[in-house]
C-alpha positions, 0 to 999 in steps of 0.5 A: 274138398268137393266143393273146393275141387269143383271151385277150382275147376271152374276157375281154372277155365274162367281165369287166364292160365297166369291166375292158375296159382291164384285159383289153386289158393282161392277155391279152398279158401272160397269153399271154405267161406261157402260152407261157413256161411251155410253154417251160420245159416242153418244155426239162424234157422235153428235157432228161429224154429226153437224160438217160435216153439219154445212157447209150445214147449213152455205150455206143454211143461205147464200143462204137464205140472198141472196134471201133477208131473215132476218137471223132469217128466214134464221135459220128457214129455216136450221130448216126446211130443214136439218137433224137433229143434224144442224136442231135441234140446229138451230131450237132451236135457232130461238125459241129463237130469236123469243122470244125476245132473240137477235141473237148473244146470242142465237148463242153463247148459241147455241156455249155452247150446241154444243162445236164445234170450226167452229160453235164459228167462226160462231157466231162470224162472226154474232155477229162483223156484228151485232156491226159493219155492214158488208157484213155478207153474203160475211164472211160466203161464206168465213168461209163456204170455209174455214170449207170445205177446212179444212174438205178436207186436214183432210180426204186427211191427213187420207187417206194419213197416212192410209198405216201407221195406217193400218202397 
């Protein structure tokens, strides 16, 4: 509402006083558009920072189950130890499967919150070891791998078509 009262302000004494109607229905509309766009922003930002430490956070829960944790302490620990946004989503869900919630349905609400391709491939790995068995430990050192060597040929790509961009 600052915002739009701001906007309005300011379109009032740029504009002639026959826009004045026009200024009063486009700064809402323009604030509005504004704090969307910030929104959606911030979210990209979010959601870059989580995929940059979820390899971290992989590496910690792998590290932890080494030592002979239960993967719901394990997730505590990432919780604990990381910064946030990895910390808080995990932290979130270790609530929940602390209240009563089974493991792979709190890492695909986990996977709804945060839309992000790897953090999918993870729950999955947790979830056919969960119906399965399996050496969990083992497919998330791969998985974790294979995000950070994902994440390598990205930047080597953009640092190799950054001549091109920058002509």
């Amino acid at each position: 509402a600052l915002l739009a009262a701001l906007l309005f302000v300011v379109l009032a004494i740029l504009l002639p006083r026959n826009l004045l109607p026009i200024s009063m229905l486009g700064a809402p509309l323009a604030a509005a558009a504004l704090v969307l766009l910030y929104l959606r922003s911030a979210r990209a930002k979010r959601r870059a920072r989580f995929e940059e430490q979820l390899p971290e956070a992989i590496d910690l829960i792998v590290r932890s189950l080494k030592v002979g944790h239960p993967l719901s302490g394990a997730m505590a620990v990432v919780g604990r130890e990381l910064p946030a946004p990895v910390s808080t989503e995990f932290a979130i869900a270790s609530d929940e499967i602390s209240y009563g919630q089974d493991i792979p349905t709190a890492f695909a609400k986990m996977a709804e919150r945060m839309p992000v391709p790897d953090l999918g491939y993870f729950a999955m790995a947790v979830q056919i070891q969960q119906e399965s068995g399996g050496n969990l430990v083992e497919s998330l050192a791969k998985l974790c791998g294979v995000i950070r060597e994902r994440f390598r040929m990205f930047r080597k790509v953009k640092a190799l078509t950054a001549e091109g961009r920058f002509s």
